[in-house]
MOPAC internal coordinates of N, CA, C and O (Angstrom, degrees):
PM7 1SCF
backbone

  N    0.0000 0     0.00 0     0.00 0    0    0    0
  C    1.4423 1     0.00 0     0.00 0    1    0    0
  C    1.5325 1   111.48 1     0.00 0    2    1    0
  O    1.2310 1   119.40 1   172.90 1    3    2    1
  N    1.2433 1   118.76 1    -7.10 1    3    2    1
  C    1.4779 1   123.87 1   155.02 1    5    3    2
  C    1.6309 1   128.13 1   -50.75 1    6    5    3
  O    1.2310 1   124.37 1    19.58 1    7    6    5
  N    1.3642 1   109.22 1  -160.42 1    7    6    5
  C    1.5855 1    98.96 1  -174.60 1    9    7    6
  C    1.5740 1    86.69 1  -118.50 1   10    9    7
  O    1.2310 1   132.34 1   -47.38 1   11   10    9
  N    1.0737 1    93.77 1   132.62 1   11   10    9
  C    1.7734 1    94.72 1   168.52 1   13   11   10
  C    1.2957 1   116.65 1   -99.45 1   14   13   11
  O    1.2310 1   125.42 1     1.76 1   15   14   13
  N    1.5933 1   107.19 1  -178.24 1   15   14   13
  C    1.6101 1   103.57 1  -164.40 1   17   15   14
  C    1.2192 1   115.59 1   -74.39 1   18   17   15
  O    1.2310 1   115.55 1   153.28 1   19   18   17
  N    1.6291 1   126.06 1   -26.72 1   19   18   17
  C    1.4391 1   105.52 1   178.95 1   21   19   18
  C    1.7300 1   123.10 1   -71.45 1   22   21   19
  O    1.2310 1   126.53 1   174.70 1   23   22   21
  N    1.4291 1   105.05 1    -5.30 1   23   22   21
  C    1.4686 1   106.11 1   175.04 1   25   23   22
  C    1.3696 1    93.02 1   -85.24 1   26   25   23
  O    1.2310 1   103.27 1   123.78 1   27   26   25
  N    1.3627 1   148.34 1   -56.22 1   27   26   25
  C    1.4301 1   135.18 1  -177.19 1   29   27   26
  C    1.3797 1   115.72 1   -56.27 1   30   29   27
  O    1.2310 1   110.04 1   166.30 1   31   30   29
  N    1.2271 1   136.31 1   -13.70 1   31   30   29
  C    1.2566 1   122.11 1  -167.17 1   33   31   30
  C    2.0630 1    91.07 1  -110.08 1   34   33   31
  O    1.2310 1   121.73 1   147.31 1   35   34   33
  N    1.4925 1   114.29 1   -32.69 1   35   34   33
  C    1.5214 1    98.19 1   148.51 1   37   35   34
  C    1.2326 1   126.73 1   -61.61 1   38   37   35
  O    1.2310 1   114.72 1   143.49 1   39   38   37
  N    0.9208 1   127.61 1   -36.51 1   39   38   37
  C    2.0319 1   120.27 1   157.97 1   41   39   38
  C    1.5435 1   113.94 1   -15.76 1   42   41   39
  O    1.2310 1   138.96 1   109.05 1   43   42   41
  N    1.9619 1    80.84 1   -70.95 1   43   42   41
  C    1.3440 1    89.43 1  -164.93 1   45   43   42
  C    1.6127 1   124.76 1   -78.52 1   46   45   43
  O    1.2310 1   130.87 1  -170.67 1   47   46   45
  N    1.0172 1    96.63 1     9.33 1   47   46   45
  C    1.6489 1   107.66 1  -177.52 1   49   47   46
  C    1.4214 1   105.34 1   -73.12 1   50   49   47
  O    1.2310 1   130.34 1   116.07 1   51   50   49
  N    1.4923 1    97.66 1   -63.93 1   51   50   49
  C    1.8186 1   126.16 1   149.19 1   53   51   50
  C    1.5996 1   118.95 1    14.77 1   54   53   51
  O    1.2310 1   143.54 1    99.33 1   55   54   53
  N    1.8272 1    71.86 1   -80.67 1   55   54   53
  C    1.7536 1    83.11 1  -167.46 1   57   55   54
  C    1.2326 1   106.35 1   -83.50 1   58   57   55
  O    1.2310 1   113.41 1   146.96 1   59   58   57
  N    1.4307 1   130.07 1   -33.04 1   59   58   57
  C    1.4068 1   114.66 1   172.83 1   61   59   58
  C    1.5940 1   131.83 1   -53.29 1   62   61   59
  O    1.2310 1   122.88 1   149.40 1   63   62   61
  N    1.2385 1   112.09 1   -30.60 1   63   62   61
  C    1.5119 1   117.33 1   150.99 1   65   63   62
  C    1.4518 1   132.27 1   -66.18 1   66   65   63
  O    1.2310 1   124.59 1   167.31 1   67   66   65
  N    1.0184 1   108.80 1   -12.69 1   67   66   65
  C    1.6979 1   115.36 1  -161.34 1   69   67   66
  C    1.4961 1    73.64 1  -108.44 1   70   69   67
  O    1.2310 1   101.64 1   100.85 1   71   70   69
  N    1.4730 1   151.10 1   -79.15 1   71   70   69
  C    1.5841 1   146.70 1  -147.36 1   73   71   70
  C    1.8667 1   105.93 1  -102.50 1   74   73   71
  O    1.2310 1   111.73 1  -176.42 1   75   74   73
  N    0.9928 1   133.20 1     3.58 1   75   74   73
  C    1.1028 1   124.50 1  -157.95 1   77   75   74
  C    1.5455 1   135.51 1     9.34 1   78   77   75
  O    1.2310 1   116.92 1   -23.40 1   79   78   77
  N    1.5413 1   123.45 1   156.60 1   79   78   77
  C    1.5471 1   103.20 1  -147.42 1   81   79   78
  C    1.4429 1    95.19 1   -89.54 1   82   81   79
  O    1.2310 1   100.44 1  -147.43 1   83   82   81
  N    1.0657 1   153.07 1    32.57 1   83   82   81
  C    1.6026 1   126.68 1   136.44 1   85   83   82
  C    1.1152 1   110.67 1   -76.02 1   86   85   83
  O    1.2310 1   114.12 1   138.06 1   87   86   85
  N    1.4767 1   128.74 1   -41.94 1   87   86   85
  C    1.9856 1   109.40 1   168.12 1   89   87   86
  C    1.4856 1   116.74 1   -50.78 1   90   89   87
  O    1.2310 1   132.41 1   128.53 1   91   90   89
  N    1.7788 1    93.63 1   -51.47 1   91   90   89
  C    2.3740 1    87.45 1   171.89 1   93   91   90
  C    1.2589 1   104.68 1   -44.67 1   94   93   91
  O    1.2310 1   113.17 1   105.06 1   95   94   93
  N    1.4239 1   130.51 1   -74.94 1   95   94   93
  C    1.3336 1   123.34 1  -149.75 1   97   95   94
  C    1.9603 1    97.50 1   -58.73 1   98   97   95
  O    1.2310 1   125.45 1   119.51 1   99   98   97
  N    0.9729 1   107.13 1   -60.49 1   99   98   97
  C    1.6295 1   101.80 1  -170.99 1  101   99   98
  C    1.9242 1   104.82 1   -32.25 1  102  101   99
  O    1.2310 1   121.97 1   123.18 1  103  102  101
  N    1.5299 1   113.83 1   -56.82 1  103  102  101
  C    1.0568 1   127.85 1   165.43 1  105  103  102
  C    1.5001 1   119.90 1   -21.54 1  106  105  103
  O    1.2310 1   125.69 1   107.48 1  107  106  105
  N    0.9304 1   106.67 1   -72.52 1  107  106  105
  C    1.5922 1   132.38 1   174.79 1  109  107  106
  C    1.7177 1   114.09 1   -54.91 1  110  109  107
  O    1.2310 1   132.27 1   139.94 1  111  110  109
  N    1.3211 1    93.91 1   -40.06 1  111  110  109
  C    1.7183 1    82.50 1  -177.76 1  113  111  110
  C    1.8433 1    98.93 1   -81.84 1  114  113  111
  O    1.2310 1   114.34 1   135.11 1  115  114  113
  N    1.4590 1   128.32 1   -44.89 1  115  114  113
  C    1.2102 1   133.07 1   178.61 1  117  115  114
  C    1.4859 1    95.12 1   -45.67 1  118  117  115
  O    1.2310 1   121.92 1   104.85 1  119  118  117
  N    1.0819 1   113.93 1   -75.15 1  119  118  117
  C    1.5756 1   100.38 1  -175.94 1  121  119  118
  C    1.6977 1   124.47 1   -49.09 1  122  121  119
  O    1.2310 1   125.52 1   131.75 1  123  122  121
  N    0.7479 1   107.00 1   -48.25 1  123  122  121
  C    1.6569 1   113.75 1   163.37 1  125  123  122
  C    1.8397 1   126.04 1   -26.05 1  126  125  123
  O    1.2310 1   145.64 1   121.40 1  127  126  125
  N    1.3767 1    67.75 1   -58.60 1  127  126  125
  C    2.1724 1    91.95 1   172.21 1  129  127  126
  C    1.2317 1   106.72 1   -90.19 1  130  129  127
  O    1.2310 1   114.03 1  -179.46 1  131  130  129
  N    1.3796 1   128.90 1     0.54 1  131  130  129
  C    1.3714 1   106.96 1   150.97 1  133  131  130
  C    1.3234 1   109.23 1  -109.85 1  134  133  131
  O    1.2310 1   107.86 1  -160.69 1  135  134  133
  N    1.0739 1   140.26 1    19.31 1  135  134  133
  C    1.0312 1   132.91 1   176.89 1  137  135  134
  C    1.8966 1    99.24 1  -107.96 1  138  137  135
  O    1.2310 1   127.08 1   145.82 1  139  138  137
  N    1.4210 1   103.99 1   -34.18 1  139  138  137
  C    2.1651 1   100.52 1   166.31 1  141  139  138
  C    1.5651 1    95.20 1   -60.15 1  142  141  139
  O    1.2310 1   100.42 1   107.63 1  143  142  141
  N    0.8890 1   153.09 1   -72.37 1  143  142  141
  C    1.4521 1   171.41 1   -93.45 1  145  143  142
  C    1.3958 1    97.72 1  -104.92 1  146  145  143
  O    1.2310 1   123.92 1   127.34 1  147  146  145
  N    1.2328 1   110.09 1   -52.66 1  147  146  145
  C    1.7827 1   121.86 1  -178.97 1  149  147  146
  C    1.7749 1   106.86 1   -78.81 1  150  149  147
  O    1.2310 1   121.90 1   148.28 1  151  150  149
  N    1.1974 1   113.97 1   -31.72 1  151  150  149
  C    1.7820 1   125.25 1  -171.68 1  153  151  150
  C    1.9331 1    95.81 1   -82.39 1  154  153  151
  O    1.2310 1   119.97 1   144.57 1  155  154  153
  N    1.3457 1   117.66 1   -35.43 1  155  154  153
  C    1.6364 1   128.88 1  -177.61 1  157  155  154
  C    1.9849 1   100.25 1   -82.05 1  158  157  155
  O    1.2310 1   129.36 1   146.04 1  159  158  157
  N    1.2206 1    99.56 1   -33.96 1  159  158  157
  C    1.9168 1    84.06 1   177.42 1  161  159  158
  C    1.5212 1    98.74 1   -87.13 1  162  161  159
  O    1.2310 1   115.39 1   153.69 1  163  162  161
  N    1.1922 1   126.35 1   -26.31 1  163  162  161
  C    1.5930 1   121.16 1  -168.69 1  165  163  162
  C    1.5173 1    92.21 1   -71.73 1  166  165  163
  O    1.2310 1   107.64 1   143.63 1  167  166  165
  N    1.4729 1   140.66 1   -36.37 1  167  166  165
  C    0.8720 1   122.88 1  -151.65 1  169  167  166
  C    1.9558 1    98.90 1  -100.17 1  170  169  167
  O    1.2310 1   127.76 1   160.34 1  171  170  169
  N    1.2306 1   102.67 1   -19.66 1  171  170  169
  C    1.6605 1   101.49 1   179.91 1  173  171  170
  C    1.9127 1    94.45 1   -89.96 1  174  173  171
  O    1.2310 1   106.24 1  -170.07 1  175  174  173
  N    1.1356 1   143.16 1     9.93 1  175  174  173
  C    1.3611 1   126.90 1   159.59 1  177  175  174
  C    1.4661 1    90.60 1  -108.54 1  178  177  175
  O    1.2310 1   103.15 1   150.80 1  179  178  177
  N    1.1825 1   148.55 1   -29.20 1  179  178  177
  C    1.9222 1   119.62 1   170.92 1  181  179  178
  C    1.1366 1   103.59 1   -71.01 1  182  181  179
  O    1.2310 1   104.52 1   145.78 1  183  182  181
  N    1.2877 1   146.18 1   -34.22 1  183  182  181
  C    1.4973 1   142.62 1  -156.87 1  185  183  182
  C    2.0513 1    82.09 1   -68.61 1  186  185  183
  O    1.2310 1   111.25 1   101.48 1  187  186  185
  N    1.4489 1   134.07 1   -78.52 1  187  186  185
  C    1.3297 1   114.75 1  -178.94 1  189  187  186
  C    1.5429 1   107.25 1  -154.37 1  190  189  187
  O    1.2310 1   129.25 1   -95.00 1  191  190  189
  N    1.3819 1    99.77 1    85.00 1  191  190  189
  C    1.2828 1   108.79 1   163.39 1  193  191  190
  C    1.7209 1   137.80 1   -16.21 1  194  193  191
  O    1.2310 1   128.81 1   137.89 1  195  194  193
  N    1.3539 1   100.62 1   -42.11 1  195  194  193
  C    1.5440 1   118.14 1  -168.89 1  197  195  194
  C    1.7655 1   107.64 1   -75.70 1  198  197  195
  O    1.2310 1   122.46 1   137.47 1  199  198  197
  N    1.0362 1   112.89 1   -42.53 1  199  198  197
  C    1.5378 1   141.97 1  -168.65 1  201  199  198
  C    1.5350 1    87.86 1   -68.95 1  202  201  199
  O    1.2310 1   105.87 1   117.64 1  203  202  201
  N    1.3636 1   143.83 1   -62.36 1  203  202  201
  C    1.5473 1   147.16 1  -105.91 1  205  203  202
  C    1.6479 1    87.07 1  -122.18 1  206  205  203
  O    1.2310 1   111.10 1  -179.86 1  207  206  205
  N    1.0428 1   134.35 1     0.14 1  207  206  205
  C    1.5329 1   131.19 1   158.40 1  209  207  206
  C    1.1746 1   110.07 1   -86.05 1  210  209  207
  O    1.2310 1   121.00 1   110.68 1  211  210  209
  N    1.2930 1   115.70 1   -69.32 1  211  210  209
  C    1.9574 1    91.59 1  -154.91 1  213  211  210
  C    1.7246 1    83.49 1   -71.76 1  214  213  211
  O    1.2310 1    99.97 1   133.49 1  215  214  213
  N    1.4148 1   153.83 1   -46.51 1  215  214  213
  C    1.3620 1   121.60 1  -165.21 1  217  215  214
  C    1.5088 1   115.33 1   -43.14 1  218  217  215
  O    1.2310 1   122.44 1   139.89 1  219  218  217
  N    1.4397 1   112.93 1   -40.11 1  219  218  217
  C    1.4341 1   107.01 1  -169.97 1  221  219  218
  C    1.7392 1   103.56 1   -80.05 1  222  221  219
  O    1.2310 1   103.34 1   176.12 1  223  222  221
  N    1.0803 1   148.23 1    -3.88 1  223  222  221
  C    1.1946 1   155.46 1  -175.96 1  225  223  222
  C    1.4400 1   110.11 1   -91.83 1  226  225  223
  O    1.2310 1   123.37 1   135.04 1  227  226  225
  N    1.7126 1   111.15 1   -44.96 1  227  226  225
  C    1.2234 1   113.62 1   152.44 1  229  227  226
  C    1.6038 1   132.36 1   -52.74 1  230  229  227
  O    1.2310 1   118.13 1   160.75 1  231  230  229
  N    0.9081 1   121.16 1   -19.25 1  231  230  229
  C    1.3940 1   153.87 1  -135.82 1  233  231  230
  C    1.8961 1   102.42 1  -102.63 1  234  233  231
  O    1.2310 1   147.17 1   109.91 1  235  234  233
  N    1.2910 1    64.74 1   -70.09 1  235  234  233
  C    2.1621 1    85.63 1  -172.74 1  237  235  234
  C    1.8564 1    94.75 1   -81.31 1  238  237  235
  O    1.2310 1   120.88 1   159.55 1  239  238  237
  N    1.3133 1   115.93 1   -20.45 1  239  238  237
  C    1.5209 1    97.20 1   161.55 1  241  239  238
  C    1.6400 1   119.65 1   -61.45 1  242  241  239
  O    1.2310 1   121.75 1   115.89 1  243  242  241
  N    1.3590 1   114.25 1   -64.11 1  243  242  241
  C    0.9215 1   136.89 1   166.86 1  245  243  242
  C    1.4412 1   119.24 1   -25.69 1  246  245  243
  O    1.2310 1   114.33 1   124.99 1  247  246  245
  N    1.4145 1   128.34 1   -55.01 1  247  246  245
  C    1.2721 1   151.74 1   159.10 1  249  247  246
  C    1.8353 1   106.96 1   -51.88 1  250  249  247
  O    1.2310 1   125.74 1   149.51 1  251  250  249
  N    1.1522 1   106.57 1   -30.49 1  251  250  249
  C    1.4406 1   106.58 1  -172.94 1  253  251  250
  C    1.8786 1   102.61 1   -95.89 1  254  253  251
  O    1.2310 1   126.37 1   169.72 1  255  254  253
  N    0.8626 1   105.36 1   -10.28 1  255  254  253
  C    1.7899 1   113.44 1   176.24 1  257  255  254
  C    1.4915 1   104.58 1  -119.79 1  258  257  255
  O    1.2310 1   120.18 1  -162.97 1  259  258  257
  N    1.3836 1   117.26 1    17.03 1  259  258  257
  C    1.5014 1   118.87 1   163.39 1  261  259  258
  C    1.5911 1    98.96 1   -99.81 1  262  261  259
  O    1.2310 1   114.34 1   126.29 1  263  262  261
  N    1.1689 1   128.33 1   -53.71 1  263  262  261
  C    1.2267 1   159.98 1  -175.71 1  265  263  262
  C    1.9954 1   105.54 1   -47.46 1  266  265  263
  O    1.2310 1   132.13 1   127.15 1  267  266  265
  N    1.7542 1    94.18 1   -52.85 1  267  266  265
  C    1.4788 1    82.75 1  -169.70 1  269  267  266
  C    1.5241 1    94.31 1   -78.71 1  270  269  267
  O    1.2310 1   106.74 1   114.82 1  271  270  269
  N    1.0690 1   142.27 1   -65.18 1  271  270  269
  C    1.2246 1   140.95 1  -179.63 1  273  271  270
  C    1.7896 1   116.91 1   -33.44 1  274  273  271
  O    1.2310 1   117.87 1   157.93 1  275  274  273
  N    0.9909 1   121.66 1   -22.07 1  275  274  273
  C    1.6975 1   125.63 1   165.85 1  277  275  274
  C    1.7058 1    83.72 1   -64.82 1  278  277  275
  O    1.2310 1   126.17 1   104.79 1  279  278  277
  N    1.2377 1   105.75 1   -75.21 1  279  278  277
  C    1.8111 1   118.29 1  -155.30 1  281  279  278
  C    1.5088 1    92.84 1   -41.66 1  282  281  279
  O    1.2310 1   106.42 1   146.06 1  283  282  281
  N    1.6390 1   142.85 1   -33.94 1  283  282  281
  C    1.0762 1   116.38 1  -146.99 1  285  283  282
  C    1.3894 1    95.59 1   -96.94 1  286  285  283
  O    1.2310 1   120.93 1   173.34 1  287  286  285
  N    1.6038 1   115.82 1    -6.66 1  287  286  285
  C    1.6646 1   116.53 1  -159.60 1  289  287  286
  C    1.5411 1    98.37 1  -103.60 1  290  289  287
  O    1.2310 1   118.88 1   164.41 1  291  290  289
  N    1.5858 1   119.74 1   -15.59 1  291  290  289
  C    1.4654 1   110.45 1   170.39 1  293  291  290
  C    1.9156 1   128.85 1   -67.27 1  294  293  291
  O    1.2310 1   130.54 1   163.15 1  295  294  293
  N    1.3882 1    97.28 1   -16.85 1  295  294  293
  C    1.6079 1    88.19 1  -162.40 1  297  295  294
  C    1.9957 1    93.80 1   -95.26 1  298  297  295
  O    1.2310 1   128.82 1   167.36 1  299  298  297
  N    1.3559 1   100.62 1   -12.64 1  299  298  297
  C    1.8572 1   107.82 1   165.33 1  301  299  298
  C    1.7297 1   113.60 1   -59.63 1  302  301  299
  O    1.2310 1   127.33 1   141.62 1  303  302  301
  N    1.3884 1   103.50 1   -38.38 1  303  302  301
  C    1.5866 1   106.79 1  -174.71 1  305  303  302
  C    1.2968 1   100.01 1  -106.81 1  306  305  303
  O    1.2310 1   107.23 1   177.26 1  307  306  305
  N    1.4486 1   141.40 1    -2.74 1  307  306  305
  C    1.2608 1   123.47 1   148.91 1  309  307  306
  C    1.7592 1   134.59 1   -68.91 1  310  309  307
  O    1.2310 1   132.15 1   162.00 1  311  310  309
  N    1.1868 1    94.14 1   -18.00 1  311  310  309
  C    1.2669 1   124.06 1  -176.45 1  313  311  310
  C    1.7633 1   105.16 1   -81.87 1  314  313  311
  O    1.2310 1   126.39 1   122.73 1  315  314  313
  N    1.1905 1   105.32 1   -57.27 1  315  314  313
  C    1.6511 1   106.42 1   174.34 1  317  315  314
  C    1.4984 1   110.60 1   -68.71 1  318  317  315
  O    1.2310 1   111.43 1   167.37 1  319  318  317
  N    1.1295 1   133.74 1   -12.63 1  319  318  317
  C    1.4087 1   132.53 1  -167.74 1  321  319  318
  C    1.4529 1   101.77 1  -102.34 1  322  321  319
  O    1.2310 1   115.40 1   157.47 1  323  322  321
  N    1.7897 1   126.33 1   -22.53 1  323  322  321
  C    0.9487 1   131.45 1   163.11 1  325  323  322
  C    1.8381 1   123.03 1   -70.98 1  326  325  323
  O    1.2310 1   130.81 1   145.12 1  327  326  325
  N    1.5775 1    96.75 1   -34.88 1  327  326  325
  C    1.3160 1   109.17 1  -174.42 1  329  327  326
  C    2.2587 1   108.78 1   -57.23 1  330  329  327
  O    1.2310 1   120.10 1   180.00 1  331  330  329

């Protein structure tokens, strides 16, 4: 009373026509790397939880005063590129 394979392999017939496989594969690898990405932070917050806050707090400051300083240097070179 399960699904057997010729209904799964019509699935997949399915979707391969409906998305074709360079979107699957693109799909597949995005998902992939988020799934290393999520298995690499799980494993750097058990290694020591306590430690891994203020660095990342430091972090996203830092990132946030990288950020304004880009923003303040774009409308200088928009301006010369207009000139």
């Amino acid at each position: 009373m399960g699904i057997s394979i010729w209904q799964l392999v019509i699935v997949l017939v399915i979707v391969l026509l409906l998305f074709g496989t360079k979107k699957l594969r693109n799909l597949g690898s995005d998902l992939g790397g988020a799934v290393k990405g999520f298995k690499g932070a799980m494993k750097d917050g058990a290694k020591d939880p306590d430690d891994s806050e203020p660095q990342q707090l430091e972090q996203a400051e830092s990132d946030d005063a990288g950020k304004a300083k880009a923003e303040e240097k774009e409308p200088v070179a928009r301006e010369r590129d207009s000139a």
